[in-house]
RODO-778318 format. One record per residue: x, y, z of N, C-alpha, C in turn. Coordinates in steps of 0.05 Angstrom, whole numbers, plus 5000, padded with zeros to 4 digits. Layout:
BEGIN
n.xx,n.yy,n.zz,ca.xx,ca.yy,ca.zz,c.xx,c.yy,c.zz
X,Y,Z,X,Y,Z,X,Y,Z .
...
END
This chain:
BEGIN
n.xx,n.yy,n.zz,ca.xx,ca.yy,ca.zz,c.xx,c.yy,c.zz
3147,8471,5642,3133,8473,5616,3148,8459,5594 .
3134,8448,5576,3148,8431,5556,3156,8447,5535 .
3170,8452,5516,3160,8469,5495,3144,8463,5474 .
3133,8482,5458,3107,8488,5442,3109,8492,5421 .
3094,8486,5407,3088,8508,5378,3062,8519,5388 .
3059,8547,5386,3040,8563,5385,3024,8575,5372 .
2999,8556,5364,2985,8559,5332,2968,8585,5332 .
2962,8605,5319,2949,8617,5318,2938,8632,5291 .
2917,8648,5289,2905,8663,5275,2900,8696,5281 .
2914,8701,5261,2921,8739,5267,2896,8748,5259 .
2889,8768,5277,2862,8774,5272,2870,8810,5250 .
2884,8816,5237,2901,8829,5222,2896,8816,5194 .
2903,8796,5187,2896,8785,5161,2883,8759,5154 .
2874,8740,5191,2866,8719,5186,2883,8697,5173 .
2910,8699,5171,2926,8678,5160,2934,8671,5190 .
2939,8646,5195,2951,8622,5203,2984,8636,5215 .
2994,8628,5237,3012,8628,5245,3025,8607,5265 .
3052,8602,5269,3058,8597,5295,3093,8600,5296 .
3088,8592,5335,3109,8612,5341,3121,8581,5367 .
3150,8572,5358,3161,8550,5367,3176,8572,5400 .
3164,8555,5426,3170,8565,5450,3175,8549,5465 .
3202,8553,5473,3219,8539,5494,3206,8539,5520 .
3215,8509,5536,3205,8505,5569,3208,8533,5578 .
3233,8542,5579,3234,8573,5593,3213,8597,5584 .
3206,8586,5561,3178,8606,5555,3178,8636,5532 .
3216,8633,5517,3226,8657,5495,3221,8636,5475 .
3207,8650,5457,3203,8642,5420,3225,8636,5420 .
3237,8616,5399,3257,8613,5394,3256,8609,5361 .
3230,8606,5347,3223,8601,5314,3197,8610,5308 .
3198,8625,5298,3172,8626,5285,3171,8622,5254 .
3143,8623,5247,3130,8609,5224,3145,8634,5206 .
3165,8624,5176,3174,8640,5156,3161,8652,5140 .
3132,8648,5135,3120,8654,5123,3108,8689,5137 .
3118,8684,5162,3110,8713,5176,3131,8739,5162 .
3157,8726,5160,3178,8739,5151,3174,8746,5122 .
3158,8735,5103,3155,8741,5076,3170,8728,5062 .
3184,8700,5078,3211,8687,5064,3186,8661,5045 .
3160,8660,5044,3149,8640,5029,3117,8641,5027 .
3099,8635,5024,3069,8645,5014,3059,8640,5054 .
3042,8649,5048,3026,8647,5077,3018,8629,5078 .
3007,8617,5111,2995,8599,5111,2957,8604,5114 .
2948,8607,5092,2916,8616,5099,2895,8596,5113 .
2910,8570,5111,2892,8547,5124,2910,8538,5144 .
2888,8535,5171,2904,8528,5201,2911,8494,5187 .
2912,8480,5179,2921,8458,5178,2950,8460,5164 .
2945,8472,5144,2966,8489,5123,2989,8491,5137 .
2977,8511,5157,3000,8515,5182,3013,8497,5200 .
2996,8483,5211,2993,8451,5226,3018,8436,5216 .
3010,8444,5188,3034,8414,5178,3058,8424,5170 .
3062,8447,5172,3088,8465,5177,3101,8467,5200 .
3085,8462,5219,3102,8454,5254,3103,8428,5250 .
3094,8414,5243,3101,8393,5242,3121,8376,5220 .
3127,8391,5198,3155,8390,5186,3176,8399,5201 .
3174,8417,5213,3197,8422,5232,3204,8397,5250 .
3173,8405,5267,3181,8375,5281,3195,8345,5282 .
3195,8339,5247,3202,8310,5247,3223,8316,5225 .
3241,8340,5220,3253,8342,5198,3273,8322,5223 .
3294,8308,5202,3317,8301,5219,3342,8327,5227 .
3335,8338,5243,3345,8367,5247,3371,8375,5250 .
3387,8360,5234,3417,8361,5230,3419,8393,5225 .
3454,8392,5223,3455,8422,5213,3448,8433,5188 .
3456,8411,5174,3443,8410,5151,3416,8425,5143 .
3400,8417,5161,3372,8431,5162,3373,8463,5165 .
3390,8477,5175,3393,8504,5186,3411,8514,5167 .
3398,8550,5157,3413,8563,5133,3416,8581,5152 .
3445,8599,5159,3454,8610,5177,3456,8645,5153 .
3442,8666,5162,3445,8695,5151,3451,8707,5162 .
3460,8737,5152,3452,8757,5164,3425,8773,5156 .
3417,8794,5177,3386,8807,5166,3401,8828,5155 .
3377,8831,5147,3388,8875,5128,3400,8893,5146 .
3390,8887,5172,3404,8896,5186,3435,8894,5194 .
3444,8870,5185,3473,8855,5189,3471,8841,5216 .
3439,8837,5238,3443,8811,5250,3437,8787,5244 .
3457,8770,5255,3449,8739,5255,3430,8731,5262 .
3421,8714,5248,3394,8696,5247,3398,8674,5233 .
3377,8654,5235,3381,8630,5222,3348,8620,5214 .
3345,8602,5202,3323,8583,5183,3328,8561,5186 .
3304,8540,5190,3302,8522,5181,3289,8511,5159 .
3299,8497,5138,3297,8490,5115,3286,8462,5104 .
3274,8456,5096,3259,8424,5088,3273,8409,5070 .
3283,8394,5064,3302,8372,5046,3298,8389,5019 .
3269,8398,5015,3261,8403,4991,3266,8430,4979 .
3280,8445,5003,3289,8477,4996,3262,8492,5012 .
3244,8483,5019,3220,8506,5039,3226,8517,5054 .
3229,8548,5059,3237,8555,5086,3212,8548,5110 .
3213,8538,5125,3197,8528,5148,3200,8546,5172 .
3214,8550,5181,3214,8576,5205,3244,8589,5202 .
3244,8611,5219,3255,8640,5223,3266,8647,5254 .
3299,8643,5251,3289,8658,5281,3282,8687,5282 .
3301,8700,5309,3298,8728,5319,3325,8731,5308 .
3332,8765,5299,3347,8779,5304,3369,8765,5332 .
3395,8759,5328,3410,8758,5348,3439,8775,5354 .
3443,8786,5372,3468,8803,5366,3498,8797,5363 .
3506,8772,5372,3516,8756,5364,3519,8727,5348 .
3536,8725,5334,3538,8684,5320,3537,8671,5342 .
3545,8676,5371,3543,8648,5393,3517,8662,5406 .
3504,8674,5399,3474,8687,5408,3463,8658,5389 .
3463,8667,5361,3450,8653,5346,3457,8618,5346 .
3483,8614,5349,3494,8589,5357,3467,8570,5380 .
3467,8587,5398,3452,8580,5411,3426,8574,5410 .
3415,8592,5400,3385,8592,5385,3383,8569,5370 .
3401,8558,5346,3396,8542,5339,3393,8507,5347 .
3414,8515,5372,3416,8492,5394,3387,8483,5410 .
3381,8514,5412,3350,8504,5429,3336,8495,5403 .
3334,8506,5392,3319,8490,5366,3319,8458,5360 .
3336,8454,5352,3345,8421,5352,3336,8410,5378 .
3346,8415,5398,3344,8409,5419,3305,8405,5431 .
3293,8420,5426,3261,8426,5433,3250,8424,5411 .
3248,8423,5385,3234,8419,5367,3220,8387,5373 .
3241,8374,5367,3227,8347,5370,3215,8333,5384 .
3209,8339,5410,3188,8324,5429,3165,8361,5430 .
3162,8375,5411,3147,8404,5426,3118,8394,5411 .
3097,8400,5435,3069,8390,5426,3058,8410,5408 .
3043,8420,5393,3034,8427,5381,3004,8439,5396 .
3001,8465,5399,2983,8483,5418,2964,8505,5409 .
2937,8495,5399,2929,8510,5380,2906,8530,5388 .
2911,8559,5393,2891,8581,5408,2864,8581,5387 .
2851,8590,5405,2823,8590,5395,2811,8612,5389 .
2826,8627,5393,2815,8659,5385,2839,8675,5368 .
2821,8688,5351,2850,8703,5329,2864,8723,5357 .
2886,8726,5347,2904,8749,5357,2914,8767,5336 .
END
């Protein structure tokens, strides 16, 4: 399996989502706007072109803002030249948890096709 972005529509509020998935088949980003870190995406294109900033950001580290959650786990973001938060990871229980995560990121973002469901979830 190649990896993905996984477009979808929540049938919960009808906004726009997606969810960046590795060949092995674990999320590894999802859309920030799920997290409340920036406005929703209410139009599937809206969203569209939000996997697809990811996709062609030049994905240096630069691009990645490294936190902790409220909880005090690691997680990380990717960020747009312009300050947008663009995706979110998961909760990780360690920095070489998250180290990692961010690796698949870089790593799969840029060749991942773009996969858009047809029915809300």
């Amino acid at each position: 399996m190649q990896a993905q972005f996984d477009v979808f529509q929540s049938k919960k509020n009808n906004r726009w989502y997606w969810t960046l998935i590795a060949p092995n088949g674990e999320p590894i980003l999802k859309t920030a706007q799920a997290d409340g870190f920036d406005k929703p995406n209410n139009a599937k294109d809206e969203c569209i072109d939000t996997a697809k900033a990811v996709i062609t950001q030049k994905a240096g580290k630069q691009t990645i803002e490294r936190f902790d959650s409220a909880g005090g786990k690691p997680m990380f973001r990717v960020v747009s030249t312009d300050g947008d938060k663009l995706g979110v990871s998961e909760e990780y229980e360690t920095p070489g948890g998250r180290a990692k995560g961010i690796d698949a990121v870089l790593e799969h973002a840029p060749q991942a096709e773009i996969v858009i469901a047809h029915e809300p979830r």
